[in-house]
C-alpha positions as CSV (number, residue, x, y, z in Angstrom):
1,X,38.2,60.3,-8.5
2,X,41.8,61.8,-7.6
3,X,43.4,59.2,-5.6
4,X,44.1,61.2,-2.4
5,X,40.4,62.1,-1.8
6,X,39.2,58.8,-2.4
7,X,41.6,57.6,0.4
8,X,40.3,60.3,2.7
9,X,36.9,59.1,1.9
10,X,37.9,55.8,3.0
11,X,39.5,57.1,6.6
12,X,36.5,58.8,6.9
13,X,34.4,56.0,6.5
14,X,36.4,54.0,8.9
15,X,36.8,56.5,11.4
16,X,33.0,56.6,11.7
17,X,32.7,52.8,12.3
18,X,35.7,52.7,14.4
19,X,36.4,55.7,16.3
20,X,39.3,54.5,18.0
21,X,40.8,52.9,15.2
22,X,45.0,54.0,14.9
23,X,46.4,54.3,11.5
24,X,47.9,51.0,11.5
25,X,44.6,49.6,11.8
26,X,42.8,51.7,9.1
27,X,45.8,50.5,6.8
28,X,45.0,46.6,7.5
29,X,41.5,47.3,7.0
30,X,42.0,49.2,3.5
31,X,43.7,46.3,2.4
32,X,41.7,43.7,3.5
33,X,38.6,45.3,2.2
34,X,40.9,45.6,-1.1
35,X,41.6,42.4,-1.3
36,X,37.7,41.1,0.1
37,X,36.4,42.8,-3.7
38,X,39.1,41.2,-5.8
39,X,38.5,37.7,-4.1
40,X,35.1,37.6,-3.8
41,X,32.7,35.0,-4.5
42,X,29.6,34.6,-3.5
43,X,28.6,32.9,-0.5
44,X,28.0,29.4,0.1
45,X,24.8,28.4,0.7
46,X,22.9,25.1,1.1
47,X,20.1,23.2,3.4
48,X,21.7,23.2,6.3
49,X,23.7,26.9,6.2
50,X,22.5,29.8,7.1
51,X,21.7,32.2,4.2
52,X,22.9,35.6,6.1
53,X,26.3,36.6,6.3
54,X,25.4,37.4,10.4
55,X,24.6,33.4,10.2
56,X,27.3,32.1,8.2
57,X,29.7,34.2,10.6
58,X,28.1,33.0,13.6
59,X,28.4,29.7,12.5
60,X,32.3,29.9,11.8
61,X,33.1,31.3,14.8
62,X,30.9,28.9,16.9
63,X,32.7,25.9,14.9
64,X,36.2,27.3,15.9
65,X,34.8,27.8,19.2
66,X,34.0,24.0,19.6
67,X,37.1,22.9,17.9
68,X,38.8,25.5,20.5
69,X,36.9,23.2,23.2
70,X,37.8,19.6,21.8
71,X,41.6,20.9,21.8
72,X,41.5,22.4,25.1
73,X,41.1,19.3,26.8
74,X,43.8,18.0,25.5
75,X,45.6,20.8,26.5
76,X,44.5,21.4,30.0
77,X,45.5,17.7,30.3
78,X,48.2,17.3,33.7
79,X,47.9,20.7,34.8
80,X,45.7,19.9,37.9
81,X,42.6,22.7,36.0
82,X,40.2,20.3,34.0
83,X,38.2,22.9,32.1
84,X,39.0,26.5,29.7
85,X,36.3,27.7,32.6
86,X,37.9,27.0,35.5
87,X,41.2,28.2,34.5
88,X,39.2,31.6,32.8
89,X,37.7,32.0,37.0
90,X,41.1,31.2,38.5
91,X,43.3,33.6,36.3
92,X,40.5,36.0,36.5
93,X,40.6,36.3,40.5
94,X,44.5,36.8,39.9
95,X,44.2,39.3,37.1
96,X,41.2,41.4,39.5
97,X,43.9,41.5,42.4
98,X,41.5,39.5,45.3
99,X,37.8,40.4,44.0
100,X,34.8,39.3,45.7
101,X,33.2,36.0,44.5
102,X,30.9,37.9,42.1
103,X,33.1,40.0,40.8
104,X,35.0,37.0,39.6
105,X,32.4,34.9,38.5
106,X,30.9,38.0,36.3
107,X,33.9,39.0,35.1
108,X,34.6,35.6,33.9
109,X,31.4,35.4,32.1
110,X,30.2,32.9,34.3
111,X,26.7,31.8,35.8
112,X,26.2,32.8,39.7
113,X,25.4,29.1,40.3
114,X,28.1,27.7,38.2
115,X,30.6,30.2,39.0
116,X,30.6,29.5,42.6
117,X,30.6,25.5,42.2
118,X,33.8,26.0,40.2
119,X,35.2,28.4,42.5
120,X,34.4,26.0,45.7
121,X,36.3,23.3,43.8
122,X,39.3,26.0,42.8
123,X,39.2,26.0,47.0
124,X,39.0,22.6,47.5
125,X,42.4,21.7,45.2
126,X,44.3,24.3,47.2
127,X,44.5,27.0,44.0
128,X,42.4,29.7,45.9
129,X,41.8,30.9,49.8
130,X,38.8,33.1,51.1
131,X,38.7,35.7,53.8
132,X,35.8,38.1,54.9
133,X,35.6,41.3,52.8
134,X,36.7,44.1,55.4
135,X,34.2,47.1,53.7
136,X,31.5,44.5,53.6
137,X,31.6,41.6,56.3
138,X,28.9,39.6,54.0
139,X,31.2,39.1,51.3
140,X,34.4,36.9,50.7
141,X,37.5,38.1,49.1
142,X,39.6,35.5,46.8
143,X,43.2,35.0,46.5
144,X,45.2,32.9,44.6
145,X,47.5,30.6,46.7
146,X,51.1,29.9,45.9
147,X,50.3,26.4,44.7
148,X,47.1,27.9,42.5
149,X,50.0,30.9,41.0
150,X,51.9,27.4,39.7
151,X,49.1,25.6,38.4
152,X,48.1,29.1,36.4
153,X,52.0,29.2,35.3
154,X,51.4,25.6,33.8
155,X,47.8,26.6,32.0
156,X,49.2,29.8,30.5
157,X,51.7,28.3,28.8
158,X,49.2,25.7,27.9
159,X,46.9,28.0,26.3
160,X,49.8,29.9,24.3
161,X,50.6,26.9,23.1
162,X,47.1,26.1,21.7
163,X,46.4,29.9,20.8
164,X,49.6,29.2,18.3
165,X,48.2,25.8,17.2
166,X,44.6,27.1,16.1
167,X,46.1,30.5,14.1
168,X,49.4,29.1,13.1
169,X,48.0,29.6,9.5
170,X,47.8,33.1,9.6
171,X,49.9,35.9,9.5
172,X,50.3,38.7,12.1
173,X,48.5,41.7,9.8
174,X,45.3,39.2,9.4
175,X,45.2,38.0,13.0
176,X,45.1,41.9,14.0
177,X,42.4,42.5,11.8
178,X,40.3,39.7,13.3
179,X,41.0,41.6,16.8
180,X,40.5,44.9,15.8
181,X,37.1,43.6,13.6
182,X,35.3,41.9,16.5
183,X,37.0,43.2,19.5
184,X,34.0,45.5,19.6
185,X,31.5,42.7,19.7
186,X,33.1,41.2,22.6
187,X,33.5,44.6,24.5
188,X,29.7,45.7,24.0
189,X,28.1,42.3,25.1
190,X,30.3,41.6,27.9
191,X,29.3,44.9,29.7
192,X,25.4,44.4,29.0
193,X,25.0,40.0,29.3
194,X,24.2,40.4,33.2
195,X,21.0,43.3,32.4
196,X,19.7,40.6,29.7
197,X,19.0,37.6,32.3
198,X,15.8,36.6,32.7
199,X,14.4,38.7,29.8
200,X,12.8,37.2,27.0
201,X,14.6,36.8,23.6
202,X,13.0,38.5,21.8
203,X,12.9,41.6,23.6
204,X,16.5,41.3,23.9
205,X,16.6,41.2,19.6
206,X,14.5,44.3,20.0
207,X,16.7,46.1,22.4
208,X,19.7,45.8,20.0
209,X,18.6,45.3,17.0
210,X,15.8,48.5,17.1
């Protein structure tokens, strides 16, 4: 096949999957893929793995998330947040620009119940104040306070810090292919999560998957 229609081919094929997908992208992706063939081996399996590749990439991901977690603490250690969650709620408030407590708490991917037990806390340390929501006198707004905007100075750089640590390993082209691959996952579950509560599993699988 002449070389410059087989890399149309390819664009076309990745434009289809990724609609929004620049040029730069399509090039990391091309040579990813390029290099996926030649290093290929086949994938490990055993009793305890999961024989899909959905399972096996489930699996790694949900091990770096843990490792994430165990690292974290140490991280988060003297800045006056104890949890990834409860500095997540308290940079979301200040990212929204004073939300209402549910906008916060959703937006932070957080249960209703939880989310407000951290944010009462948040209140309690001095990192966030409350008034009454002017359009809607039932509702409270949230605001970061001068001494919360410090703490959130402190856990930023924190986070940086650990983001550097877990990816030191690789280089810029392959860490933008890991966003660029899964950015969509993340994107398309965060804006349907709150219609799946309460519904069974399996008619969640169904809804997706069919």
């Amino acid at each position: 096949m002449n070389k410059a229609v087989k890399l149309i081919n390819e664009w076309g094929a990745f434009d289809t999957q990724y609609p929004d997908g620049s040029i730069e992208e399509f090039c990391r992706y091309y040579l990813a893929s390029q290099k996926e063939k030649d290093d290929r081996k086949p994938l490990p399996k055993g009793k305890f793995l999961p024989v899909s590749t959905d399972g096996i990439l489930m699996r790694l991901i949900g091990r770096i998330f843990k490792l994430h977690a165990i690292y974290t603490t140490a991280a988060m250690e003297g800045t006056g947040i104890n949890t990834v969650d409860e500095y997540s709620l308290l940079n979301t408030v200040q990212q929204l620009d004073e939300p209402r407590k549910t906008e916060a708490i959703y937006a932070s991917l957080q249960e209703l119940s939880t989310g407000t037990d951290m944010l009462a806390r948040l209140q309690k340390l001095g990192y966030l104040t409350e008034y009454a929501d002017k359009e809607d006198k039932r509702s409270k707004r949230l605001k970061v306070t001068p001494k919360g905007e410090k703490v959130l100075i402190t856990c930023r750089k924190r986070m940086s810090q650990l983001a550097a640590l877990m990816f030191h390993d690789l280089n810029e082209d392959d860490k933008m292919l890991c966003f660029q691959l899964l950015k969509g996952v993340e994107t398309k579950f965060a804006g349907i999560w709150q219609s799946h509560k309460g519904k069974a599993f399996d008619d969640i699988y169904d809804e997706i998957i069919t």
